[in-house]
C-alpha positions in Angstrom: 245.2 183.6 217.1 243.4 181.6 220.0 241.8 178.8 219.3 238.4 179.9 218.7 240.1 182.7 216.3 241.5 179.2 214.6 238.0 177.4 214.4 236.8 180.5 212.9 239.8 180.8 210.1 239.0 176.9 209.5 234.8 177.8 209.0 235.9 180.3 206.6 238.6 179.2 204.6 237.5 175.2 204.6 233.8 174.9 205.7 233.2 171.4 204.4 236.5 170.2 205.9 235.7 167.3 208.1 237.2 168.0 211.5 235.6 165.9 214.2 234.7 161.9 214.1 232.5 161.0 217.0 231.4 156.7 216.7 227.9 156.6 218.7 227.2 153.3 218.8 229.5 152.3 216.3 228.6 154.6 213.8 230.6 157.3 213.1 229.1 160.9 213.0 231.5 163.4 211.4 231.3 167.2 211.4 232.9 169.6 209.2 234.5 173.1 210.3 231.3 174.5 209.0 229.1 172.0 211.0 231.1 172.4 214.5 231.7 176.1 214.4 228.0 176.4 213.9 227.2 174.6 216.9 229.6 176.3 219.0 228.6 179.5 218.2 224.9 178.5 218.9 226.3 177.0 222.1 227.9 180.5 223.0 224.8 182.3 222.4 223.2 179.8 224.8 225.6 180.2 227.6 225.4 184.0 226.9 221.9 183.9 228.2 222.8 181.9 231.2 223.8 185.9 232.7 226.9 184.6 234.3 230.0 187.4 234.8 232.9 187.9 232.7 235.3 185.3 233.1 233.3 182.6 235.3 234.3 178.9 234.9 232.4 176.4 233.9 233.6 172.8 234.4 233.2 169.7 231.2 233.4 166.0 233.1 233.6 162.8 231.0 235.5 161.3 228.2 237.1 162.6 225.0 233.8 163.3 222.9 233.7 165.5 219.9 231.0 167.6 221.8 233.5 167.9 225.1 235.6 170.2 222.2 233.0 171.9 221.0 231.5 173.0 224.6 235.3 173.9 225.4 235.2 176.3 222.3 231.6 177.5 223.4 232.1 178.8 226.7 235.7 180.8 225.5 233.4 181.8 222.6 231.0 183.5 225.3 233.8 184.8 227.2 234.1 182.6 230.2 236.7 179.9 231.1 236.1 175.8 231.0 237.4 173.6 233.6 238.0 169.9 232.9 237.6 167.1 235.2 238.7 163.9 234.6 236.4 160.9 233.9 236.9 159.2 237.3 237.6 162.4 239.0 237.4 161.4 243.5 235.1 162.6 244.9 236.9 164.6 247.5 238.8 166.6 244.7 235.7 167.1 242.6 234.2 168.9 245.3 237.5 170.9 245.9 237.9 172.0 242.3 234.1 173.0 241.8 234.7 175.0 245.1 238.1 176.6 244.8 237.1 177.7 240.9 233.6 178.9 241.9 231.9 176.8 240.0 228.0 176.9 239.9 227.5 175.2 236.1 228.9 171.9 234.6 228.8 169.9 231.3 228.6 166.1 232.1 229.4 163.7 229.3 229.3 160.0 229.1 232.3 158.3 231.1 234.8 155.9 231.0 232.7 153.4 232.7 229.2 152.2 233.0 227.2 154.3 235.9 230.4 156.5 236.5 228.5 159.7 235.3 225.3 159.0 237.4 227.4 159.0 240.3 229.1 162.0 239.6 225.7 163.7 238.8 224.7 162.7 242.3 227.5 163.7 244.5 227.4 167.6 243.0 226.8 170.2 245.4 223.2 171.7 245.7 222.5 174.5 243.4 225.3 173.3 240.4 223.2 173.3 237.1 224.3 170.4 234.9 224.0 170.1 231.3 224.2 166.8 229.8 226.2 166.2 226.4 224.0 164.1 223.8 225.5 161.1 224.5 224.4 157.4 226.1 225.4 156.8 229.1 224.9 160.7 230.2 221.9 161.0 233.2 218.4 161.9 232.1 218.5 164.3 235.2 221.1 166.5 233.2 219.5 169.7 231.1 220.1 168.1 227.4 222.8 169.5 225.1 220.1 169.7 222.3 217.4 171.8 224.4 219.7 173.7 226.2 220.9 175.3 223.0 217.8 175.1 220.7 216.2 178.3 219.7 219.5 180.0 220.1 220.8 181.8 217.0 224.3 181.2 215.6 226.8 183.9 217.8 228.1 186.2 215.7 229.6 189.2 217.7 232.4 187.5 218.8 235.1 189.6 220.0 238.7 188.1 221.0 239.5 188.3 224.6 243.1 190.6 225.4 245.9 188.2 225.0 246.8 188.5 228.9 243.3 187.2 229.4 242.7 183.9 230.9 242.0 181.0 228.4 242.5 177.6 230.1 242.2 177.2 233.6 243.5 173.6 234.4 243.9 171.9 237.9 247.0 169.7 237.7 246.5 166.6 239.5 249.8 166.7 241.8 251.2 164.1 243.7 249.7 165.3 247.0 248.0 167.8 248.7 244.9 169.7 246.7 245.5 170.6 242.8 246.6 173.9 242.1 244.5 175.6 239.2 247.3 176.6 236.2 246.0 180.1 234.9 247.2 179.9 230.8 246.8 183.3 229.2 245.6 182.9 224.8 249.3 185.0 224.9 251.0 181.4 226.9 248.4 179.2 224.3 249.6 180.8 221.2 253.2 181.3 221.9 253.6 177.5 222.4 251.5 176.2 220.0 252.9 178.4 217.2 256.5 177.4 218.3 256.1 174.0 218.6 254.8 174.0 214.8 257.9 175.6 214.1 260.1 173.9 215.9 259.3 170.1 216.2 256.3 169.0 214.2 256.3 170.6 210.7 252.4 170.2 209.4 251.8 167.8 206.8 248.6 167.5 204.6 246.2 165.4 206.0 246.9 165.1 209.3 245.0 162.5 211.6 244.8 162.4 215.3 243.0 160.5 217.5 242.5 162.1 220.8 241.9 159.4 224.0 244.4 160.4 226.4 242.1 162.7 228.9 241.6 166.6 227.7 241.4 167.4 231.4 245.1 167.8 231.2 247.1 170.0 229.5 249.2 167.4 227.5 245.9 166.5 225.5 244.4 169.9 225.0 247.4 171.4 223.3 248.2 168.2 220.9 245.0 166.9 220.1 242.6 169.9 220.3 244.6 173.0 219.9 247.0 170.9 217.3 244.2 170.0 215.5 242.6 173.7 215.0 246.7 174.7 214.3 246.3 172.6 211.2 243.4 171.5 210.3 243.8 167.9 211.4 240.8 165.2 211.3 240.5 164.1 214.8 238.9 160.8 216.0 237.6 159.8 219.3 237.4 156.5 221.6 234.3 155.6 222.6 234.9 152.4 224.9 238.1 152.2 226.6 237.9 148.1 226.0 238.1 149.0 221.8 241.6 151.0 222.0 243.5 148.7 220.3 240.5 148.0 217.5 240.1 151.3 217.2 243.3 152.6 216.7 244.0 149.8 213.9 240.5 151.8 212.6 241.7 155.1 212.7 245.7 154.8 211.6 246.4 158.3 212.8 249.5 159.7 211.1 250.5 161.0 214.8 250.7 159.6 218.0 251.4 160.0 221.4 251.3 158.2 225.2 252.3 158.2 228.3 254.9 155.2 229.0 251.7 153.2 230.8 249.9 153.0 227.5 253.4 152.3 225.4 253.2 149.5 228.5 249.8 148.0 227.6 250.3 148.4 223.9 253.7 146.4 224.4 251.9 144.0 226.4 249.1 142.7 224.2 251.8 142.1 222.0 253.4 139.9 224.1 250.8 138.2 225.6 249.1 137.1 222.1 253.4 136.3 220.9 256.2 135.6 223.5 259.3 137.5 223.2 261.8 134.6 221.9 259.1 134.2 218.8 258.7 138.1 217.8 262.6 137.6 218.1 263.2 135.0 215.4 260.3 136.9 213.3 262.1 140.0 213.7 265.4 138.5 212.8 264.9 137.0 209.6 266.1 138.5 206.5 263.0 139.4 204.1 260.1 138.1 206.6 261.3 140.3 209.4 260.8 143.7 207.3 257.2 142.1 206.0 256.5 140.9 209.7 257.3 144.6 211.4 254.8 146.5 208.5 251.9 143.4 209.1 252.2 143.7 213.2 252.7 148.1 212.8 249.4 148.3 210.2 247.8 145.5 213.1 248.5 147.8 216.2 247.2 151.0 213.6 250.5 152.8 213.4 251.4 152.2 209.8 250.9 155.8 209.5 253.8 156.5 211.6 257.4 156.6 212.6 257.9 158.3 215.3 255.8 158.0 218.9 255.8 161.0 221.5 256.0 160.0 224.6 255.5 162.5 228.3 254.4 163.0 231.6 256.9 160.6 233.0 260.3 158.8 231.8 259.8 156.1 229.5 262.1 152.8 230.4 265.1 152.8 228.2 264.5 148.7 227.2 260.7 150.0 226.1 262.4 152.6 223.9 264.2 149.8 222.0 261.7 147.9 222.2 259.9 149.5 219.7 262.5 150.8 217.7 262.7 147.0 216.7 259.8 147.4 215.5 260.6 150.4 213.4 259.1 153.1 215.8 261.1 155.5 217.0 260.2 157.2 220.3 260.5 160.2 220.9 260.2 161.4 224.8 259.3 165.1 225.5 259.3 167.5 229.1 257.0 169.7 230.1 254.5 170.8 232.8 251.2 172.8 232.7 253.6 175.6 234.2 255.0 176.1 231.1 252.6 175.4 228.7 254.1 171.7 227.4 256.8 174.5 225.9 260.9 173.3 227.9 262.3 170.6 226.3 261.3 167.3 223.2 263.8 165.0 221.2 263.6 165.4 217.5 263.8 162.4 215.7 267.5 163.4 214.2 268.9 164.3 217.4 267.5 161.4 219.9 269.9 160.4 222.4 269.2 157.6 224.3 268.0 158.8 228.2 267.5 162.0 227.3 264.4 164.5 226.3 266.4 166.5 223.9 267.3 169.8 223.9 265.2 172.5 225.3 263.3 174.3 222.4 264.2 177.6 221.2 262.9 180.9 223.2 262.6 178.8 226.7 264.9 180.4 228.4 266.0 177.5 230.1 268.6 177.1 233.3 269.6 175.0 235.9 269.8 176.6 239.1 273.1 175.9 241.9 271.3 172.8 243.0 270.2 171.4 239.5 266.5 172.4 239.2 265.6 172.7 236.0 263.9 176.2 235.6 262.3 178.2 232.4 261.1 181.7 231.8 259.6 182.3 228.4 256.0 184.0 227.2 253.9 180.5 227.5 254.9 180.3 231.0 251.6 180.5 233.5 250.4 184.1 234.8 250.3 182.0 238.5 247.9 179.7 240.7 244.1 180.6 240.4 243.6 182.0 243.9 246.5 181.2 245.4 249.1 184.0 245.5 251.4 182.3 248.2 252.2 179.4 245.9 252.5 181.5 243.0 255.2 183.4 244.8 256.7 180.0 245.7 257.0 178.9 242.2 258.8 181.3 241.0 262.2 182.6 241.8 263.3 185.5 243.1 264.7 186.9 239.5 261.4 185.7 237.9 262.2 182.0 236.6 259.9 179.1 237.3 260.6 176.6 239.3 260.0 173.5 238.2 260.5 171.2 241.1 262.6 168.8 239.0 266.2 168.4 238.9 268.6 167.8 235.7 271.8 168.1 233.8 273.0 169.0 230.8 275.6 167.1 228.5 278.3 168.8 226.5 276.0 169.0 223.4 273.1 170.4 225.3 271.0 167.8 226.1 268.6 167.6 228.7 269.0 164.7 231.3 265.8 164.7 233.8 267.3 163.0 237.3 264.5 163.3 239.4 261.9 165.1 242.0 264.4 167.8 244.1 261.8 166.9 246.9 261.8 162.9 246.4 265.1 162.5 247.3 265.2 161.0 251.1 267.7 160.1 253.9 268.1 156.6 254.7 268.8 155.6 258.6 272.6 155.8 257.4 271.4 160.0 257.0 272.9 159.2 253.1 270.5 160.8 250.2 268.8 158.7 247.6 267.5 160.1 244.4 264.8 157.1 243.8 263.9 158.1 239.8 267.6 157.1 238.7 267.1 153.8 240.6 263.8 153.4 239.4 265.2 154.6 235.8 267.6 151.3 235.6 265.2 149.2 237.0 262.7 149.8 234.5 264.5 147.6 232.0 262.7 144.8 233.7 259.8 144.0 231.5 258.1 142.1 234.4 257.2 145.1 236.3 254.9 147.7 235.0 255.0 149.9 238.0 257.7 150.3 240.6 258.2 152.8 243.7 261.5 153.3 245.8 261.4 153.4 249.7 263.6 154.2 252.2 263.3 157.0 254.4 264.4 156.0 258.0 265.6 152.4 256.4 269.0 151.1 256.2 268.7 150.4 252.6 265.9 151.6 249.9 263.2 149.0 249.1 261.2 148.4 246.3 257.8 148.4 245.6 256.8 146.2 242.7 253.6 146.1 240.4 253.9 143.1 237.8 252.8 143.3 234.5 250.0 141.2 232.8 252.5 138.6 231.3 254.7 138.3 234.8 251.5 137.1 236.3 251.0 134.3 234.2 254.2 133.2 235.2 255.4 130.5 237.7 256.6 132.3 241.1 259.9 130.5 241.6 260.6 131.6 237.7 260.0 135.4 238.6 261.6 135.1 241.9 264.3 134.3 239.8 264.3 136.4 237.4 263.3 139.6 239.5 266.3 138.6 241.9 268.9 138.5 239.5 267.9 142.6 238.2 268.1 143.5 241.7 271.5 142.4 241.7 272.4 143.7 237.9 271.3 147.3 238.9 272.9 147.2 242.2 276.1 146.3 241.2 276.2 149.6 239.3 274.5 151.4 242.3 276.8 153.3 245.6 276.4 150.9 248.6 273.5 153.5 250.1 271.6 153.5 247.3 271.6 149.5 246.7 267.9 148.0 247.0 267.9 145.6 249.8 264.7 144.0 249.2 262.1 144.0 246.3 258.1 143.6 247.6 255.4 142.6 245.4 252.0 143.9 245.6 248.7 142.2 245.1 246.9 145.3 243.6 247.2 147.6 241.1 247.8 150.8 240.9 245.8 153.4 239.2 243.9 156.7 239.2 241.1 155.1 240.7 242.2 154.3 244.5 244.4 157.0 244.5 248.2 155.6 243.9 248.3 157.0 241.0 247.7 160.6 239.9 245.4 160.7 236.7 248.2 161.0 233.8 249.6 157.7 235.7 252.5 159.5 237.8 253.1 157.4 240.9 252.4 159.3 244.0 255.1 158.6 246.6 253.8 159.6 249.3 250.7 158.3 249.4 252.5 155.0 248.4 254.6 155.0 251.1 251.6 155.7 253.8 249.5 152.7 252.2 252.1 150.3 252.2 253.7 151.4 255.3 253.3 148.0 257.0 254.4 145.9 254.4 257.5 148.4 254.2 258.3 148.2 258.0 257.9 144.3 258.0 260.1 143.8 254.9 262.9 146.0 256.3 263.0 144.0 259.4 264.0 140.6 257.8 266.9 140.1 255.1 265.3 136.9 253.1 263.8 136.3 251.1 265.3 139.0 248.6 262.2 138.8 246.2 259.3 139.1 248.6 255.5 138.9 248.4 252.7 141.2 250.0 250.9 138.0 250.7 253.1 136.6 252.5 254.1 140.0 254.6 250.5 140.0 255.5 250.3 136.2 256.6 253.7 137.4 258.6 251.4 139.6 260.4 251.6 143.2 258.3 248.2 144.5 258.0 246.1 144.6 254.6 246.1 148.0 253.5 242.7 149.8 252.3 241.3 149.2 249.2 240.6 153.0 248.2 242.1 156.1 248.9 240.5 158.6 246.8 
């Protein structure tokens, strides 16, 4: 079934069923199967009349609302395609998406931040038609949600598309260069969903999820929305990024899962309200410790559960134990909108520490003579929307997908992810570096929350250091220390061309917003590498101070870099 095959099956089996819970001010409004399918197919009927062609895209901007599904499920419903953009989407890739996907119609719903949605309202091309979900915060110059679809009658002649047909058309953000628009058939969509059911996340009754990590992106749309309609789960939205963490402790979903930023911040507020020495002792002591790891878990609202996912890039070894202490067990997956989310998860029998399991059943999975890890199964994409050169390029020549990432495989068969094939760069010395591995040991170092290894043209790699909220609070000649004497823990294990020469911290973070990260919080090397190119240059030309700071690069004479990129 496809998912608007699943709302349906929901409507009629469950009607009163509550399915979505949308806060509005604080106060929760919660719709059944009965009350959601009915506005979507009212919504259907209203796009119906809009006379647009078979198939044409229409784009949904803003954050996770209930509404943001139920337009999603409204234009399949009418037989057309929905694009997401994220909340903050730049401007410059806005305009390219609503370009390249021919998009003359968007849904605009309230944003992450204040005044964020007015300005994306403003900057849309002449002659887009924007409808605005019922929401504060969403512009008064937007056709309302509730008069764009009054006086339409429920739809009830829905027919289900072919299964080759295009259901999901979703522009990955990339690390440079454009986004390429994923084409996912309802064939890819219900392959994966029904075998990851099967094969990793047996339903249970009662399920609750709570959706806040964007549906723009794949990761989102198949385990909170399509999940949800899989099994009937309750699903709860955020509606102001500053009351995660009191939300969360609200909701108590029985599933969760992050990217390792989030499992960053979440690890953080811990530590900033109770240093890591006292959680320690707590932890330690016989009979309070158990009592002490419930009280904090029912606090952070993950009594519910055991077990955290965790994607889109490697979580830190140390972060994994981290929480283990605490009696949560992560559990890191692989995937890419490629392939539907469907290559590879750990199961929470058959963890191993550095690993992302074993690929699932019915990939098809190989590594290829240089290591890339490739896949060929039904949930793989049918190519790039309009873009038949880089389909060809993403494929190889017997038909397997390319993922772009390289791996190994241990005697038991699991997967080991090692890196970008196309990060790897030559130092002046003309050795290769493999930065994620580097990166990977590194990460056990609590005071940074982002890092990025340099080095192409340089003797020796460099690294670029984001602290974390706590290391800031802390005395400079303390984390010179500190930082200084990781350097020299992970480069005793390193080869001599790969050791870190010198470690730079920067002034500024580095996020979705000015462009250093992508929007599901992937670093973007390149871009990196151009922005701090000065502070780069200057630090490879001195040997001291080991543990250096972009302040004082500057004052050296590098240039400040510019505050936005995107």
């Amino acid at each position: 079934m496809n998912l608007v095959e699943r709302l349906l099956d929901w409507e009629r089996r469950e009607p009163q069923r509550i399915w979505l819970c949308q806060p509005i001010d604080d106060v929760e409004r919660r719709y059944s199967f009965a009350q959601a399918a009915d506005e979507v197919r009212r919504a259907a009927t209203a796009i119906r009349a809009l006379g647009l062609p078979p198939g044409s895209r229409i784009a949904i901007s803003g954050r996770n609302t209930a509404h943001w599904v139920i337009a999603d499920l409204a234009i399949s419903m009418a037989g057309h395609v929905a694009v997401g953009l994220y909340p903050r989407q730049g401007k410059a890739t806005l305009g390219y998406i609503l370009e390249h996907a021919d998009i003359h119609h968007i849904i605009v719903g309230p944003s992450l931040m204040a005044g964020d949605a007015d300005e994306l309202v403003a900057e849309l091309p002449a002659g887009m038609h924007s409808i605005g979900l019922p929401y504060p915060g969403v512009p008064a110059t937007t056709r309302g949600w509730n008069e764009f679809i009054a006086g339409h009658e429920p739809l009830r002649d829905y027919v289900a598309p072919a299964d080759d047909a295009m259901a999901m058309l979703i522009y990955t953000s990339g690390t440079s260069g454009n986004p390429k628009g994923v084409m996912l058939s309802n064939a890819s969509l219900s392959f994966a969903i029904d075998n990851i059911l099967a094969h990793t996340m047996e339903a249970r009754p009662h399920e609750v999820l709570f959706s806040y990590l964007p549906l723009a992106h794949l990761m989102e749309r198949i385990f909170g929305e399509a999940m949800s309609l899989a099994v009937g789960a309750e699903v709860h939205f955020l509606e102001r990024p500053e009351a995660l963490a009191e939300t969360l402790a609200r909701v108590s979903p029985t599933r969760f899962s992050g990217v390792p930023l989030v499992y960053s911040r979440i690890q953080a507020g811990i530590l900033g309200k109770l240093p890591q020495h006292k959680l320690d002792r707590l932890l330690g002591l016989p009979l309070v410790g158990t009592w002490f790891k419930r009280t904090l878990r029912r606090k952070m609202g993950l009594r519910r559960v055991d077990t955290l996912g965790s994607g889109a890039a490697p979580m830190p070894p140390a972060q994994i134990e981290w929480f283990a202490r605490l009696g949560l067990k992560v559990l890191q997956g692989y995937g890419m909108t490629e392939n539907c989310a469907y290559a590879a998860i750990e199961l929470p029998d058959t963890a191993r520490p550095g690993s992302v399991g074993r690929p699932l059943p019915g990939s098809g999975f190989r590594l290829a003579a240089d290591g890339e890890i490739q896949f060929r199964h039904p949930a793989v994409m049918s190519g790039y929307y309009r873009e038949p050169e880089k389909t060809r390029e993403a494929f190889s020549d017997d038909g397997w997908l390319r993922t772009g990432d390289r791996g190994r495989v241990d005697a038991d068969g699991f997967l080991y992810i090692t890196g970008r094939i196309k990060d790897a760069f030559k130092t002046g010395k003309g050795k290769y570096v493999a930065p994620a591995e580097i990166e990977s040991a590194m990460a056990r170092c609590t005071d940074i929350e982002q890092m990025c290894v340099v080095g192409a043209g340089l003797n020796q790699p460099i690294l670029l250091a984001a602290l974390s909220p706590n290391a800031q609070q802390r005395p400079r000649a303390e984390l010179e220390a500190t930082l200084g004497a990781e350097l020299q823990a992970v480069n005793a294990a390193l080869d001599e061309h790969e050791r870190l020469a010198r470690c730079i911290i920067v002034d500024e973070p580095w996020s979705p917003d000015n462009g250093l990260l992508t929007p599901t919080g992937k670093i973007r090397r390149s871009v990196l590498e151009q922005h701090y190119a000065s502070l780069i240059a200057a630090a490879a030309a001195q040997r001291e101070p080991v543990v250096g700071w972009a302040a004082d690069l500057r004052r050296d004479g590098a240039p400040t870099p510019a505050r936005r990129l995107a």
